[in-house]
C-alpha positions as MATLAB code, in Angstrom:
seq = 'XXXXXXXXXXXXXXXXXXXXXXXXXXXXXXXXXXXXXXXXXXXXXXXXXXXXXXXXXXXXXXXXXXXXXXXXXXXXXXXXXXXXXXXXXXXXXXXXXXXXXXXXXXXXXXXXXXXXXXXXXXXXXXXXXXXXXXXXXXXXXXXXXXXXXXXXXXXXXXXXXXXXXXXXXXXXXXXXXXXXXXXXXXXXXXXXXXXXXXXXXXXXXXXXXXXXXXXXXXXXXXXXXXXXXXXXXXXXXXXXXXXXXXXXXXXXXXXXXXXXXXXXXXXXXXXXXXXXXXXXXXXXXXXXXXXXXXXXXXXXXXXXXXXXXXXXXXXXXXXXXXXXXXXXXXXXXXXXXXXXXXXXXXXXXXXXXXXXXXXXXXXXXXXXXXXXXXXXXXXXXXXXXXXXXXXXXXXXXXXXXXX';
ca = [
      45.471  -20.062   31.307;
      46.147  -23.065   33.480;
      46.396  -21.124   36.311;
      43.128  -19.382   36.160;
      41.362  -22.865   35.545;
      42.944  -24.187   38.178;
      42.126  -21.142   40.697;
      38.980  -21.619   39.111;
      38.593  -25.190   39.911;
      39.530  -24.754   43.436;
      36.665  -22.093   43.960;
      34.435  -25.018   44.170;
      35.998  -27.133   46.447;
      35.418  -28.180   49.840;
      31.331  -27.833   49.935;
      28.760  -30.281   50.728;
      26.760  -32.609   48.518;
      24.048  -30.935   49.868;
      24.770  -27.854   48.759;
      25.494  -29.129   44.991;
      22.083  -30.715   45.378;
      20.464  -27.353   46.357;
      22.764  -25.817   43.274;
      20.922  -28.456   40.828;
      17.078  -27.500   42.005;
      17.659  -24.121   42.044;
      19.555  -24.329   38.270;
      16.151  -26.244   37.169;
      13.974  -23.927   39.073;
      15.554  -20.808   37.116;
      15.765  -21.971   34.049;
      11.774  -22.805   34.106;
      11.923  -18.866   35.176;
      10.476  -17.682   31.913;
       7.919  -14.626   33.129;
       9.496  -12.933   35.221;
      11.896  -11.126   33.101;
       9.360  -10.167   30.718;
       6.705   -9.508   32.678;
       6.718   -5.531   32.730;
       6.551   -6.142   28.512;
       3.758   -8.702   28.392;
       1.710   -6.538   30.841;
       1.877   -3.549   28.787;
       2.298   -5.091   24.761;
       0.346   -8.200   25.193;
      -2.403   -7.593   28.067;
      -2.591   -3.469   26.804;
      -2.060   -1.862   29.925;
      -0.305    1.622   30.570;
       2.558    2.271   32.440;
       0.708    3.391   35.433;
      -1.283   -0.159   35.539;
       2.029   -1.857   34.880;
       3.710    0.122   38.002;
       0.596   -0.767   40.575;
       0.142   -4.687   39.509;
       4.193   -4.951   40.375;
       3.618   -3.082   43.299;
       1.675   -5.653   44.247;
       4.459   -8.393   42.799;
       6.297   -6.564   46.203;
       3.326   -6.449   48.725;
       3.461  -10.394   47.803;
       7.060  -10.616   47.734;
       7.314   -9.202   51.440;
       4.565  -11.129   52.702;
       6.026  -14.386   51.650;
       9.656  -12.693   53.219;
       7.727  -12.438   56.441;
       6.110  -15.598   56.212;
       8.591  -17.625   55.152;
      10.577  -16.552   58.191;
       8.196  -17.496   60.518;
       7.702  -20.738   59.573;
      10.662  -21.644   59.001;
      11.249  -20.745   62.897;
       8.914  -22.985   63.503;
       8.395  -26.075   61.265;
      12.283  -25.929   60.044;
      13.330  -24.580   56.024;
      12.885  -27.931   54.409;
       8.963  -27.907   55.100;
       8.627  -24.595   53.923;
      10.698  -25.059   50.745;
       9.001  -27.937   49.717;
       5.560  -26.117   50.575;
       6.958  -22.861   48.680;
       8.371  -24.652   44.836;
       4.856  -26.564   44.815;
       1.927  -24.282   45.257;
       4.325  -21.907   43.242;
       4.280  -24.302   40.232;
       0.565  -24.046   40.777;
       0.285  -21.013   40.793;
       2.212  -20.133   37.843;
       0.298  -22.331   34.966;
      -2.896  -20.374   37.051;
      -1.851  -17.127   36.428;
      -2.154  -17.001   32.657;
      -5.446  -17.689   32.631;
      -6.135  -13.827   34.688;
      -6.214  -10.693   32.377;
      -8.069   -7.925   34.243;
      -6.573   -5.372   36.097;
      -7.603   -6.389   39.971;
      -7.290  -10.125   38.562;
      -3.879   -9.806   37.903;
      -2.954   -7.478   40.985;
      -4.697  -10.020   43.435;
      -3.024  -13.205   41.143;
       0.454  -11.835   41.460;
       0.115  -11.089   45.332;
      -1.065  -14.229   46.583;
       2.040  -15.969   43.403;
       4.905  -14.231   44.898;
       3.337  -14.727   48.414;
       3.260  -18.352   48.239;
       6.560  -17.958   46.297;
       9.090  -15.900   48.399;
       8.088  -18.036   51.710;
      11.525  -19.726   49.739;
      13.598  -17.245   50.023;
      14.176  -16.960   53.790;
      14.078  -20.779   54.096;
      17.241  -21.502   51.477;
      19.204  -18.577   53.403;
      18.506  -20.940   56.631;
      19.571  -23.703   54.626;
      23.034  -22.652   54.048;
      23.551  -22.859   57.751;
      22.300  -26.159   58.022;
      24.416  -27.392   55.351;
      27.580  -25.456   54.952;
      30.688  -25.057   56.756;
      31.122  -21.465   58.572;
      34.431  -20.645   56.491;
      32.239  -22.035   53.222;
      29.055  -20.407   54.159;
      29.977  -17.341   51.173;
      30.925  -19.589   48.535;
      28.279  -21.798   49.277;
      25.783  -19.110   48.721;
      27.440  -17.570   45.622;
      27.326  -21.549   43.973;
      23.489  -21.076   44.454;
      23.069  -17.899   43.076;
      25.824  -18.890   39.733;
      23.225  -21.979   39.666;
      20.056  -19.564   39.772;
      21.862  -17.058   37.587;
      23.162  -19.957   35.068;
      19.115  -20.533   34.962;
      18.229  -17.207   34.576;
      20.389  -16.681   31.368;
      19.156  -19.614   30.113;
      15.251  -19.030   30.806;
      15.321  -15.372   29.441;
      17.060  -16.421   26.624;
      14.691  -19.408   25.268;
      11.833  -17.114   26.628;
      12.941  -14.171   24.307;
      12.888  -16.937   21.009;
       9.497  -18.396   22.217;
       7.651  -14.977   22.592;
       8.940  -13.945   19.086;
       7.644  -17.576   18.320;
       4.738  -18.121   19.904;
       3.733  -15.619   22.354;
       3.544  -15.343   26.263;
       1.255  -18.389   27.005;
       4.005  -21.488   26.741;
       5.919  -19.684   29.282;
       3.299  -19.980   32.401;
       3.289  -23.509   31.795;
       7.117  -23.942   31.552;
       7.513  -21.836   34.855;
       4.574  -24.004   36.274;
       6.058  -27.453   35.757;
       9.737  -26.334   36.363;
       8.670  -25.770   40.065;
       7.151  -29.021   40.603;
       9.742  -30.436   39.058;
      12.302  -28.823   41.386;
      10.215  -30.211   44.257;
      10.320  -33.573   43.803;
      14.290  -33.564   42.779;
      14.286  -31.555   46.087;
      12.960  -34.388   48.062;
      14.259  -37.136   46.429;
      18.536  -35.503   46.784;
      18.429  -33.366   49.914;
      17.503  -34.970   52.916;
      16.293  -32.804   56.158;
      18.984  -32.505   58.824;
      17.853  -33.475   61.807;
      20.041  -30.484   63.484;
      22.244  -28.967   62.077;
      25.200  -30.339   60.293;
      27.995  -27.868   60.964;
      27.795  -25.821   63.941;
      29.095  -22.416   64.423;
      32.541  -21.541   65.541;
      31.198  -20.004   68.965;
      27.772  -21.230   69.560;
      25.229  -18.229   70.728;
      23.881  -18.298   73.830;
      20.466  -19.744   74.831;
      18.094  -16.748   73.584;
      14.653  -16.464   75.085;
      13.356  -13.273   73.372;
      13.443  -12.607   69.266;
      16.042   -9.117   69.672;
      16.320   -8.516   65.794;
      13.117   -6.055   66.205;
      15.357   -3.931   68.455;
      18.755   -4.628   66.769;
      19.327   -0.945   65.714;
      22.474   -1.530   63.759;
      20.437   -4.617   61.652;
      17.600   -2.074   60.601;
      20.761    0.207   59.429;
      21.786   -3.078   56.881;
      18.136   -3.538   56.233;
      17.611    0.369   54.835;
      21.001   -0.459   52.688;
      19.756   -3.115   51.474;
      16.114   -1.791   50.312;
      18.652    0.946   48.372;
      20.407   -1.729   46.691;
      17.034   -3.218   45.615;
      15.138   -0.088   44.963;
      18.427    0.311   42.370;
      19.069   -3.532   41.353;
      15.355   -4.426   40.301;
      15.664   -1.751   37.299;
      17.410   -4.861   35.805;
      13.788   -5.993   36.023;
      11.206   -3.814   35.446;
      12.325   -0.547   33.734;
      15.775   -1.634   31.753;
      13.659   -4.234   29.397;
      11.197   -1.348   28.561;
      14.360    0.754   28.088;
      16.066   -0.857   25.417;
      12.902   -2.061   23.981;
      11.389    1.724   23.578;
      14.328    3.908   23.166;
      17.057    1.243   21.506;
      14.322   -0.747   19.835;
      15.456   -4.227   21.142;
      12.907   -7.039   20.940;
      12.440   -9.571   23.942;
      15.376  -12.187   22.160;
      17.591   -9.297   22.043;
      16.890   -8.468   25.376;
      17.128  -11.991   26.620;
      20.785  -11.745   24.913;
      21.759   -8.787   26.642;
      20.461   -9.899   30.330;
      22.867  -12.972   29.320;
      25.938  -11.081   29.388;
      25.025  -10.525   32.823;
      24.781  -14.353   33.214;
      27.710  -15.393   31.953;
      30.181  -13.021   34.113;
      28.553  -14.320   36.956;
      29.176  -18.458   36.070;
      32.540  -17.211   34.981;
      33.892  -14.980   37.295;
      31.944  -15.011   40.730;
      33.143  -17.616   42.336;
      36.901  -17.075   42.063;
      36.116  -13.761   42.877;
      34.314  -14.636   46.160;
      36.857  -17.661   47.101;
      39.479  -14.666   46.129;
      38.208  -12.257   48.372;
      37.920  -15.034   51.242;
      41.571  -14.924   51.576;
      41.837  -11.373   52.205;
      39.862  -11.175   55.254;
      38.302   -7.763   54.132;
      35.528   -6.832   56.298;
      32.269   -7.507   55.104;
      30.941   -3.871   54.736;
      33.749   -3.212   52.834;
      32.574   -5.260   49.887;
      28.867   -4.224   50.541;
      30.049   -0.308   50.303;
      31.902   -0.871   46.755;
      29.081   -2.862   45.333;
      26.591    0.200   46.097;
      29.406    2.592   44.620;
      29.467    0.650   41.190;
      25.769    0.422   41.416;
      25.032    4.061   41.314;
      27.463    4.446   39.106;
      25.961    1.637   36.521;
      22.707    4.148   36.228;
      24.568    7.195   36.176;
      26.205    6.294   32.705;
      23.240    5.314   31.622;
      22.117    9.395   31.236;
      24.128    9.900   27.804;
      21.685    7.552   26.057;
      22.687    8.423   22.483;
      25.426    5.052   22.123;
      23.864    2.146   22.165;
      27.473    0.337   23.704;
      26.329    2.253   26.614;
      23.515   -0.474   27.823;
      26.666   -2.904   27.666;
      29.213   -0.989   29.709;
      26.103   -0.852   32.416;
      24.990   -3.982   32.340;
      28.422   -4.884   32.902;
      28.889   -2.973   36.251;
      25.427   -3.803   37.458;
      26.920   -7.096   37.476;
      29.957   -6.871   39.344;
      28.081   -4.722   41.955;
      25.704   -7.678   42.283;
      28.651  -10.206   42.348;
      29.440   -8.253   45.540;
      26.231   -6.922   46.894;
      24.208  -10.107   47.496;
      26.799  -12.622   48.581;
      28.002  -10.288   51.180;
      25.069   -8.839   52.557;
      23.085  -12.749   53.209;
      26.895  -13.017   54.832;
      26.328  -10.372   57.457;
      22.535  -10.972   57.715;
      23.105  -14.934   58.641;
      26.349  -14.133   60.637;
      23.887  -11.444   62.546;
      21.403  -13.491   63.382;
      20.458  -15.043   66.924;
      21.046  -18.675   67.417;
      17.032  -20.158   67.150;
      15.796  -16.823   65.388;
      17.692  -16.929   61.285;
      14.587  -17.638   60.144;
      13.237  -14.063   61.424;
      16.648  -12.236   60.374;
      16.605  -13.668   57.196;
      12.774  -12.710   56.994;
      13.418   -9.088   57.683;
      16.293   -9.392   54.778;
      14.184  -10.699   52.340;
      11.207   -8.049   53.411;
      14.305   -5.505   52.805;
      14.491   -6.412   49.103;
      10.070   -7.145   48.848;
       9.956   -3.531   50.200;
      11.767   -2.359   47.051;
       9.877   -4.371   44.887;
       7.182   -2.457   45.850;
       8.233    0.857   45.148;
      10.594    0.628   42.851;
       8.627   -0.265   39.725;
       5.943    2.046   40.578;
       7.995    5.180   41.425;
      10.370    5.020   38.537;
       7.308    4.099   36.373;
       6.028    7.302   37.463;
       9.133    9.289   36.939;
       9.424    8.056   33.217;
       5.990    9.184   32.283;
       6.499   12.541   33.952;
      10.025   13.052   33.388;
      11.437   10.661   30.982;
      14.265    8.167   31.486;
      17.324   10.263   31.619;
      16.002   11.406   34.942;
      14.491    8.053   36.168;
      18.432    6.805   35.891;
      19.970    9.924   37.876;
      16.980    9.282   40.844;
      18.534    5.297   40.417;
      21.721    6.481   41.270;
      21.082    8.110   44.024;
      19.810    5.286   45.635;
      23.397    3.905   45.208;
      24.654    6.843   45.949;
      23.059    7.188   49.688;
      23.129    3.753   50.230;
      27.300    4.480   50.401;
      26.617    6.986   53.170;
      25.038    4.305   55.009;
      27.470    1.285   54.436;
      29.981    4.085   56.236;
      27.750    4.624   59.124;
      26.933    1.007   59.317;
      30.620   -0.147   59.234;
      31.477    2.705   62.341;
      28.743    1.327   64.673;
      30.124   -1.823   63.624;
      33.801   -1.202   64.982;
      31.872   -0.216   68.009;
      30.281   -3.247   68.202;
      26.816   -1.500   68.112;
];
């Protein structure tokens, strides 16, 4: 037991105060993250809408999502990540005490597009951020303390959002998710001062680049399609799995915020030994990204025998070891792919990668459940896994061929 604290312990070490203070905003920041979760359910129990109205106002949750990708890359190519995230957590905070004021149909499709546009400028701007602020050989860790800090928030947000609906309804929760983002701002500004270049540099620096190649970097737009597979699989976890166990398991939202804890609480617990693990074994990168698609498809195939409840569990469980390895590894080989001058653009396309699935995957699975029912809706999940394997193969040959 010593031994595993102590491995556990030594996970941590070795990254920058900057990075801790990045860890701290982003813990407060997802623990104000009270809608989200929920937001498929309060759409269709609370605001009355069908499933087809619920599947086009989250498509446009992704048309917003990959317009603040694209966006946020750009400027943060041109007026540096620190701008932009300070820019991004305020107007969001804004926007989300807004947003519960909106109940019609176009209101709330046209509300949630220009939220998650304002709001995912972030995303591409903390991926630059690592650079700035990590060490190349801490660059994966320092990522997967962010995301046990935003996951660590999420467990706790769903989970006091779940006893507050039962409590008092959706309203509170705006305002919570509101305030939470302005108050991530200012501890933002007030801990993490902007570098004036960038701390750490990389081991071999890239050579002066006078054109933006990721448009034509054929192997990259390989990655990308794997990574819109991952997402068109990953945001059931979302969307469709809370309407799941809510309709055919009869869970309400606190038993659903318990359940989406469990995936919470094996991330705080076990990713980061298992990244700073896997560190020292020098497997290539596509390696990891191949077995977390694998135990992705497979998380939604088991979910077809419907008939145990246990069976949510044993899912949920492998969801979250496939996203222990999926999203640490493939910001990895996006930032290690990118151009010296041009991450902001990579990471742009990377986070348009996962907005794209946004977009469709909601609505299409949406679809497939009225039509088809769920059964089927988790074998057409699966598949995206499932092909997103074949990829990771053919990525990982052009990548011995330096393609």
């Amino acid at each position: 037991m010593k031994k595993l604290y102590l491995n556990y312990i030594e996970s941590f070490k070795g990254l920058s105060k900057e990075i801790w203070c990045l860890a701290l905003v982003s813990l407060i920041n997802r623990a104000g993250t009270m809608v989200i979760p929920f937001l498929s359910l309060y759409l269709k129990k609370d605001l009355d809408f069908s499933n087809d109205d619920v599947g086009w106002i989250l498509a446009f949750f992704g048309i917003g999502s990959v317009i603040g990708s694209w966006l946020g890359g750009k400027l943060t190519d041109k007026i540096g990540f620190y701008k932009v995230i300070s820019f991004s957590l305020f107007f969001t905070g804004l926007s989300f005490v807004a947003l519960q004021y909106i109940t019609t149909f176009w209101g709330l499709c046209f509300g949630i597009l220009l939220l998650m546009s304002i709001a995912d400028t972030f995303r591409p701007a903390l991926f630059v951020s690592l650079k700035a602020y990590s060490k190349p050989e801490n660059r994966t860790r320092s990522l997967a303390l962010i995301r046990l800090a935003i996951n660590a928030g999420m467990g706790i947000g769903p989970t006091v959002a779940g006893l507050i609906i039962v409590v008092n309804g959706y309203d509170i929760l705006f305002w919570i998710d509101g305030l939470t983002c302005i108050a991530a701002i200012l501890l933002f500004r007030y801990l993490v001062k902007a570098p004036k270049k960038l701390i750490y540099k990389t081991e071999i620096e890239a050579p002066s680049v006078v054109k933006n190649t990721v448009y034509k970097d054929k192997t990259y737009y390989i990655f990308l399609s794997i990574c819109f597979l991952f997402g068109m699989a990953f945001f059931q976890l979302i969307f469709t799995l809370p309407l799941y166990y809510e309709e055919v398991f009869g869970l309400n939202e606190f038993k659903i915020g318990l359940l989406m804890f469990v995936n919470v609480a094996i991330i705080v617990f076990f990713e980061m030994p298992m990244v700073h693990y896997l560190e020292k074994k020098i497997i290539p990168v596509v390696k990891h990204i191949t077995m977390a698609l694998a135990l992705l498809a497979l998380s939604y195939y088991v979910l077809y025998d419907n008939y145990w409840i246990g069976i949510i569990v044993v899912s949920i469980v492998i969801i979250t070891f496939s996203e222990m390895l999926g999203f640490p590894y493939t910001n990895k080989f996006a930032i290690n792919r990118a151009k010296q001058g041009f991450e902001g653009s990579y990471m742009a396309l990377y986070s348009v990668s996962f907005s794209l699935a946004h977009i469709f995957s909601s609505k299409i699975s949406l679809s497939i459940i009225d039509n088809f029912g769920y059964q089927i809706n988790w074998l057409v999940t699966g598949s995206y896994g499932t092909l997103g394997v074949l990829l990771s193969l053919w990525l990982q040959n052009r990548i011995k061929k330096k393609l």
